[in-house]
PAMARRO-746016 format. One line per 8 residues: their letters; for each residue x, y, z of C-alpha. Coordinates in Angstrom, 2 decimals, decimal comma. Layout:
N
A) X:Y:Z ~ ...
END
This chain:
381
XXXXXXXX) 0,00:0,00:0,00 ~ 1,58:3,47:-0,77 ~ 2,18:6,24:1,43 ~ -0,78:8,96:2,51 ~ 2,08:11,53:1,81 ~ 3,32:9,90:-2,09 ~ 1,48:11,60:-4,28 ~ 1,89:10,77:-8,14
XXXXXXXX) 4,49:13,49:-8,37 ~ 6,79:11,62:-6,28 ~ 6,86:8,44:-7,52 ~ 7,86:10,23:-11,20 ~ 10,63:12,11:-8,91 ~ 11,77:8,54:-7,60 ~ 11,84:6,85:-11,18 ~ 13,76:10,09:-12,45
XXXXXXXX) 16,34:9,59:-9,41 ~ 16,68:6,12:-9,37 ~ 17,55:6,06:-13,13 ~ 20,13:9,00:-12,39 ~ 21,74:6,40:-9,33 ~ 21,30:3,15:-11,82 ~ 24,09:5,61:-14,18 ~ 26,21:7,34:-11,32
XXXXXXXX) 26,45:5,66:-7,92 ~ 25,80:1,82:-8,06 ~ 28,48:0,72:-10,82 ~ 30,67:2,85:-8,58 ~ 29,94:2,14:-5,00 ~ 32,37:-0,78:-4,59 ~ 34,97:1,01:-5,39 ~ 34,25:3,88:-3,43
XXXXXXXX) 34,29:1,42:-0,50 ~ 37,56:0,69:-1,49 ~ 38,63:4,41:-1,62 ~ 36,79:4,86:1,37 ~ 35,33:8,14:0,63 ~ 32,75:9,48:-2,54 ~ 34,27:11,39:-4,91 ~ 32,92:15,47:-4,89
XXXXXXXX) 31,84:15,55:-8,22 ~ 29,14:12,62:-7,25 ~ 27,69:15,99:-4,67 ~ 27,58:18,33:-7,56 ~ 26,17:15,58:-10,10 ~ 23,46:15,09:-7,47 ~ 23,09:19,09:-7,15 ~ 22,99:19,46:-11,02
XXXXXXXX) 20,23:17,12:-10,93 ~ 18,08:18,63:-7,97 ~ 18,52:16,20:-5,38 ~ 20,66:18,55:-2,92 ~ 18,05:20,28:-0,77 ~ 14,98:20,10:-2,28 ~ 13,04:21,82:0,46 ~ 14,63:24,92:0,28
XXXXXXXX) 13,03:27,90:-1,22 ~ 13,58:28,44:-5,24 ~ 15,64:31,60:-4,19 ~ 18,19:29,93:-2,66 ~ 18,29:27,05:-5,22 ~ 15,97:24,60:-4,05 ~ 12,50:23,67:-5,57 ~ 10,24:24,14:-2,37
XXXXXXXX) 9,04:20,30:-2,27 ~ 7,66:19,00:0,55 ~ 9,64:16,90:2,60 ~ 8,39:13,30:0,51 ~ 10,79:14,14:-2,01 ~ 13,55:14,23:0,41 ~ 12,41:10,98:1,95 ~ 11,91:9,86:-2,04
XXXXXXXX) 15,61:10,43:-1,80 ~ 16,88:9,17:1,79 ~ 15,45:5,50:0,23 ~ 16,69:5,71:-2,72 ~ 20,02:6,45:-1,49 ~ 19,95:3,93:1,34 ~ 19,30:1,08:-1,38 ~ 22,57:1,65:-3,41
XXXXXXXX) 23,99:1,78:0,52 ~ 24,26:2,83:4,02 ~ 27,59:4,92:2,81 ~ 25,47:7,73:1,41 ~ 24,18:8,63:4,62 ~ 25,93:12,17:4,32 ~ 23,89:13,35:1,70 ~ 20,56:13,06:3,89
XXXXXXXX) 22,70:14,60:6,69 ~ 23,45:17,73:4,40 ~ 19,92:18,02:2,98 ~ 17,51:16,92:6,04 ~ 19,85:17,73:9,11 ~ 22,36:20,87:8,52 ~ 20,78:22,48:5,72 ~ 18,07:22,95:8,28
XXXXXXXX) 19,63:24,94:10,82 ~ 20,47:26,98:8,36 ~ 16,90:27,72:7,12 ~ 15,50:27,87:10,13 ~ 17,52:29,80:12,60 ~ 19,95:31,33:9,96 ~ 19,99:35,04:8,78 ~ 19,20:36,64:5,13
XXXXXXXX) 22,66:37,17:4,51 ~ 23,55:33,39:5,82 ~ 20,98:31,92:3,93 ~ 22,12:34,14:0,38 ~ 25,88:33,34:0,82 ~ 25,69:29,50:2,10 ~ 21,95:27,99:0,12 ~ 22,95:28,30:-3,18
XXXXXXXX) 26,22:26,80:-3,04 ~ 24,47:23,73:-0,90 ~ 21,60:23,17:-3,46 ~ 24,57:22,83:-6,39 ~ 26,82:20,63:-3,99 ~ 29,44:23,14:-3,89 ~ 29,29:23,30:-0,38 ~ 29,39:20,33:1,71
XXXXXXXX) 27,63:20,72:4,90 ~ 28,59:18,51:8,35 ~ 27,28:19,09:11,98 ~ 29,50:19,04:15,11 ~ 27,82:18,09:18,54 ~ 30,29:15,35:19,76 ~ 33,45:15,38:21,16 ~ 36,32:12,79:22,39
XXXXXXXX) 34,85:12,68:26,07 ~ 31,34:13,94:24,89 ~ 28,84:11,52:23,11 ~ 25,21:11,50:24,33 ~ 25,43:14,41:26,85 ~ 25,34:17,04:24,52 ~ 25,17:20,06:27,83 ~ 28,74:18,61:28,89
XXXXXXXX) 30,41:19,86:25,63 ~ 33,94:21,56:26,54 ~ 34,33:23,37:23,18 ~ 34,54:26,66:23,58 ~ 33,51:29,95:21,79 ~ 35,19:33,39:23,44 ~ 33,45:36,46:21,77 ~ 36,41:39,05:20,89
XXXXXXXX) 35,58:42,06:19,21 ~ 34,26:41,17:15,65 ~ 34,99:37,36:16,16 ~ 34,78:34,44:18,31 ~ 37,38:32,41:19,22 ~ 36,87:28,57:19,00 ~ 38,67:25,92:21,05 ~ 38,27:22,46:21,21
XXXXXXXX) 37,71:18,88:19,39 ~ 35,18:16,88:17,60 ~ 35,02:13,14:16,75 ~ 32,98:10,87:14,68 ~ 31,71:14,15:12,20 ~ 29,77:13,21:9,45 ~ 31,52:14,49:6,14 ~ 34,31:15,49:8,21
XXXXXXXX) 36,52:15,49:5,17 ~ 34,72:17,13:3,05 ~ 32,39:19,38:4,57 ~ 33,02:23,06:3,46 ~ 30,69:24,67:6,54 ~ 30,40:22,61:9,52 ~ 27,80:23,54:12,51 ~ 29,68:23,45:15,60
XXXXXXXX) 28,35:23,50:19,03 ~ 29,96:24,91:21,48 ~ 30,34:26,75:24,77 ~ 30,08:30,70:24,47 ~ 28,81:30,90:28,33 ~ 30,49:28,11:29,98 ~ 29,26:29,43:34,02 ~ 25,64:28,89:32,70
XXXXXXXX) 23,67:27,68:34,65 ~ 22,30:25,11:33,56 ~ 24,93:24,36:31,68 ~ 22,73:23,82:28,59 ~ 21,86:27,42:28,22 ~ 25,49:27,91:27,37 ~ 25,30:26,51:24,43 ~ 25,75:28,25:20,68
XXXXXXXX) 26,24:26,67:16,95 ~ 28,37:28,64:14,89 ~ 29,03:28,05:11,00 ~ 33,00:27,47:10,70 ~ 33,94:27,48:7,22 ~ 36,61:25,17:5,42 ~ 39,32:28,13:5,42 ~ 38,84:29,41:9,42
XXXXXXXX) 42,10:30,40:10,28 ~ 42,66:27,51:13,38 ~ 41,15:25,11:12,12 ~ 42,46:21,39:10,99 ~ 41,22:17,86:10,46 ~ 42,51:15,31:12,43 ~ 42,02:11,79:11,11 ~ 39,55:10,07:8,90
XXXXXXXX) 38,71:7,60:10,87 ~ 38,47:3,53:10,13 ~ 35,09:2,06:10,72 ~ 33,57:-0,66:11,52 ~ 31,20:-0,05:8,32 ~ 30,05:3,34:6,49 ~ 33,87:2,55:4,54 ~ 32,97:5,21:1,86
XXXXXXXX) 31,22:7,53:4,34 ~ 34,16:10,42:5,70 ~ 33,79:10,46:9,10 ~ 36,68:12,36:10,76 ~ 38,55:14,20:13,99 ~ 37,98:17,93:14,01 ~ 40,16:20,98:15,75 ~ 40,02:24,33:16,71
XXXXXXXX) 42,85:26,17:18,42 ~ 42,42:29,35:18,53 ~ 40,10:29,26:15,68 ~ 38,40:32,63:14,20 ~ 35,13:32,49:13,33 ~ 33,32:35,78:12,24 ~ 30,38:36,74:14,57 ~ 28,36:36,78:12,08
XXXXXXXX) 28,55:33,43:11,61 ~ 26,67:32,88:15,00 ~ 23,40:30,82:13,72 ~ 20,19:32,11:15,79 ~ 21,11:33,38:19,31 ~ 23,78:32,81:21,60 ~ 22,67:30,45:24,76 ~ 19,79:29,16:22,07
XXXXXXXX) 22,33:26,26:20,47 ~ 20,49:23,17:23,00 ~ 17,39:24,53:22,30 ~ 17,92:24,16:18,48 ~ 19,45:21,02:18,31 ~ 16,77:19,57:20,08 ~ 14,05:21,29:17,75 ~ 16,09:19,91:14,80
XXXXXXXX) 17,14:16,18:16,77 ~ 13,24:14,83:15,74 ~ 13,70:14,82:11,96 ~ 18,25:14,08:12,03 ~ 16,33:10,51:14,36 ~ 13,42:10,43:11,56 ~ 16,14:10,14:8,70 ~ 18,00:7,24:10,65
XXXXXXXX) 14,62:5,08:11,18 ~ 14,27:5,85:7,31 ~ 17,43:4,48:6,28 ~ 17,17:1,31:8,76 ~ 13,70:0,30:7,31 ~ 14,67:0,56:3,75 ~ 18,05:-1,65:4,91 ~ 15,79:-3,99:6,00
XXXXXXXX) 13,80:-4,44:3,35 ~ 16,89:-4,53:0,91 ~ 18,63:-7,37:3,38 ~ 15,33:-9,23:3,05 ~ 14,86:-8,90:-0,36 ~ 18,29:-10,07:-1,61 ~ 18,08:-12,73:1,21 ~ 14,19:-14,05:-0,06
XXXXXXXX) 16,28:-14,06:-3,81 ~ 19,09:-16,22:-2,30 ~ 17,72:-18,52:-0,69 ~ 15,14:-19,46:-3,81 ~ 18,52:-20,36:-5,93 ~ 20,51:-21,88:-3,35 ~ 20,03:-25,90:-3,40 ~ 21,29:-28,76:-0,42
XXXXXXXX) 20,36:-31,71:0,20 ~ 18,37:-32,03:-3,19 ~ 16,31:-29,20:-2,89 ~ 16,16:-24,83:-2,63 ~ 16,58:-23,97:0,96 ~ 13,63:-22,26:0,62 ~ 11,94:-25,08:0,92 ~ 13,33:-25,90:4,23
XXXXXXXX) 10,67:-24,65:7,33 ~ 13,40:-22,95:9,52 ~ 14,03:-20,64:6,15 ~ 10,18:-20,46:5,74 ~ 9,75:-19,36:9,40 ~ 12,40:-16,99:9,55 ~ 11,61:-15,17:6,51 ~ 8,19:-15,06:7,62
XXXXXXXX) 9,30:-13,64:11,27 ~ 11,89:-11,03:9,19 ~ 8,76:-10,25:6,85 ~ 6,73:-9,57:9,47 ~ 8,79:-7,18:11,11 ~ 9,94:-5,32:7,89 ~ 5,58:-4,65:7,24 ~ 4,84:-3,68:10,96
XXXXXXXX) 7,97:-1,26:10,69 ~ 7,24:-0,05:7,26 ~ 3,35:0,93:8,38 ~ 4,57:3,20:11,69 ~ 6,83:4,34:9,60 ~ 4,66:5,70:6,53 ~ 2,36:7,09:9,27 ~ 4,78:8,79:10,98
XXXXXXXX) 6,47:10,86:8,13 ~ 3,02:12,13:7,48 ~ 2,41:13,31:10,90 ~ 5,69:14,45:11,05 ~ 4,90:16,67:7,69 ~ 1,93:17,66:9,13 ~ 3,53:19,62:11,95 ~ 2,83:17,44:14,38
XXXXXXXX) 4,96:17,22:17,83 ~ 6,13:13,79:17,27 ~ 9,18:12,99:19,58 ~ 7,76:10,43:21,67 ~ 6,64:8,24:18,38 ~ 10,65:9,53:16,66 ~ 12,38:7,75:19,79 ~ 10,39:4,11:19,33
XXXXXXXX) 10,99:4,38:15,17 ~ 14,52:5,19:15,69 ~ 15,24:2,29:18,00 ~ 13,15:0,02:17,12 ~ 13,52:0,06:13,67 ~ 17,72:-0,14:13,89 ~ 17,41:-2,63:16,14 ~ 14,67:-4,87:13,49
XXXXXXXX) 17,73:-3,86:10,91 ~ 20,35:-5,35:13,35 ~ 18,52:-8,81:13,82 ~ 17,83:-8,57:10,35 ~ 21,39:-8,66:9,18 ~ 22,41:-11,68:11,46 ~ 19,59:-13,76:10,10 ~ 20,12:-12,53:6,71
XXXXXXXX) 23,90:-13,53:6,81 ~ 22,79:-17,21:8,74 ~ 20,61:-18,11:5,53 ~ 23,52:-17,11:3,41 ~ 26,07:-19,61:4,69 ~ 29,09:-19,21:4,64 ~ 28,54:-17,05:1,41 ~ 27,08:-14,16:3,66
XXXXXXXX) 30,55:-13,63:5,42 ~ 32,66:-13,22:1,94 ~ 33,05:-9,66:0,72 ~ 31,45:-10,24:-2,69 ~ 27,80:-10,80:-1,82 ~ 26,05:-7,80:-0,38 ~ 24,91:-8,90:2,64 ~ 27,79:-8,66:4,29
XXXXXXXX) 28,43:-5,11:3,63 ~ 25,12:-4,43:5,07 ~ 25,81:-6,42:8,25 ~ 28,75:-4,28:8,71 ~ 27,16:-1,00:8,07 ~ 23,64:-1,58:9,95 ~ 24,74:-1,45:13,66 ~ 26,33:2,45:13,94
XXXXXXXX) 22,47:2,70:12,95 ~ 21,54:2,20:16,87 ~ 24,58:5,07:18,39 ~ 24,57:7,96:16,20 ~ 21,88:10,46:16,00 ~ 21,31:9,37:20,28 ~ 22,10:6,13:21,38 ~ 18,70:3,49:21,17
XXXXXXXX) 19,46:3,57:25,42 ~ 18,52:7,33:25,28 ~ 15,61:6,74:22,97 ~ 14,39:4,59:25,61 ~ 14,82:6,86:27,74 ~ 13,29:9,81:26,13 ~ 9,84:7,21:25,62 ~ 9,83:6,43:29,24
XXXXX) 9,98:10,45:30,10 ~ 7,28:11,09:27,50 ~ 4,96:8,42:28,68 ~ 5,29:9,56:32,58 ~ 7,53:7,53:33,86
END
């Protein structure tokens, strides 16, 4: 059954972009595994095409669609594979903060060049000794004059390599009290005098994905650069946090469905002991179970981007999707790679890729422990 929010619009938009991605990204994706990053002129392909920032207003260089074409796009992405997660971070999480809390003049010199993939966009929140508790950050912002001074470190940045304007969090009051309304985001640009990457980092998974270190000594970032208010930085970030979690439950349930897809395919060619394996009951049963799952998750899902696009305060329903649904991906993998055999753990068939890329699924974006505890909060517990 489709989607109350596809409309006959988007499903052309999704044949358009999945032809584009049949040409440009999946005879390619192995070996950007191998390179272990995606080449920038992929970005500005995408950007040529239209599939940078969609929501955005025409004036800045997007086409004002409503946010199905960007989910059109977070799926369509996630089925070539869980490396291209960077793009939906640009588009559906950064981008964002820019829109919403940015100024004219931010929005005219930074939009533009993000809609054409020019500018590659990354968001800064955690730090070495600084994951989930985002109000125990130690980077610091000292206003001087026409500039702030940034000092500190960031790890595990989406894009890190490539970004071109990162949104930083960081301390410009550290006595608040609480220590949450000390919080600011300021856009650091590529060139900031102060700033340097640290390492890309080897993962687990996410091989083509740059995730890297970031530093600031003595960094200068123009005070104009300040996005929103000063103090307002926690409050954003958690205005912003529902749709960055909405994007990972996205990603997890079209995982799924790809894992149990080229699993259903396998396991209807594979033969022992005279006949498919398909035919076996244990397969039967757990393809059933996985089935199951992958329909239940894909119907809270489908209702919950249209609330979600409706305006709706939808937190509480967010924190389930996001764990629940990378945690359906997770035991989807494992018994996905079981049926496989021993061909599930060599490098050439998919599924093993996909088991290694599935699990950051439950940390980033909150860990599925604080999702849980956000639910219990919400409910009154």
């Amino acid at each position: 059954m489709t989607a109350a929010y596809i409309k006959e619009g988007h499903e052309i938009f999704r044949k358009s972009l999945r032809k584009f991605l049949e040409k440009e990204a999946y005879p390619y994706y192995e070996q950007w595994e191998e390179d272990r990053i995606i080449p920038r002129d992929f970005w500005i392909k995408m950007g040529d095409q239209g599939y940078l920032c969609p929501t955005i207003d025409e004036q800045y260089g997007g086409s004002e669609a409503d946010w199905g074409f960007a989910v059109v796009i977070n799926e369509e992405l996630e089925r070539v594979g869980s490396g291209l997660v960077g793009i939906g971070l640009h588009n559906d999480i950064v981008v964002p903060y820019i829109t919403a809390y940015g100024t004219e003049e931010q929005k005219q010199k930074w939009l533009p060049r993000c809609a054409a993939g020019e500018i590659i966009t990354a968001i800064a929140m955690t730090e070495p000794g600084t994951g989930s508790d985002l109000a125990g950050i130690k980077t610091t912002a000292r206003l001087e004059g026409d500039h702030y001074v940034v000092n500190g470190q960031k790890t595990f940045i989406t894009n890190g390599i490539h970004s071109d304007l990162i949104i930083v969090a960081c301390k410009t009051n550290p006595d608040a009290v609480p220590a949450h309304k000390g919080i600011s985001l300021l856009a650091i640009e590529r060139d900031a005098p102060g700033f340097a990457r640290g390492r890309k980092l080897n993962k687990v998974g996410l091989h083509c994905q740059d995730t890297a270190e970031l530093v600031f000594e003595d960094c200068i970032v123009p005070k104009e650069n300040l996005i929103g208010e000063e103090g307002k930085g926690f409050l954003y970030l958690m205005e912003k946090l529902q749709q960055e979690r909405l994007v990972v439950a996205i990603a997890a349930q079209v995982a799924a469905e790809e894992m149990l897809r080229m699993t259903i395919e396998y396991v209807k060619s594979r033969e022992a002991f005279g006949k498919s394996i398909s035919r076996f009951q244990n397969t039967q049963f757990k393809i059933a179970e996985m089935a199951t799952d992958a329909e239940m998750g894909r119907a809270f899902l489908d209702q919950l981007i249209t609330e979600h696009m409706l305006g709706k305060d939808v937190v509480t329903k967010v924190s389930m999707a996001k764990w629940k649904l990378t945690e359906n991906a997770r035991k989807i993998a494992g018994e996905c790679m079981q049926l496989h055999g021993g061909y599930g753990y060599m490098e050439e068939y998919e599924i093993a890729r996909r088991y290694r890329d599935i699990p950051v699924a439950s940390i980033y974006a909150g860990t599925n422990e604080i999702m849980k505890v956000i639910i219990a909060k919400n409910i009154g517990l």
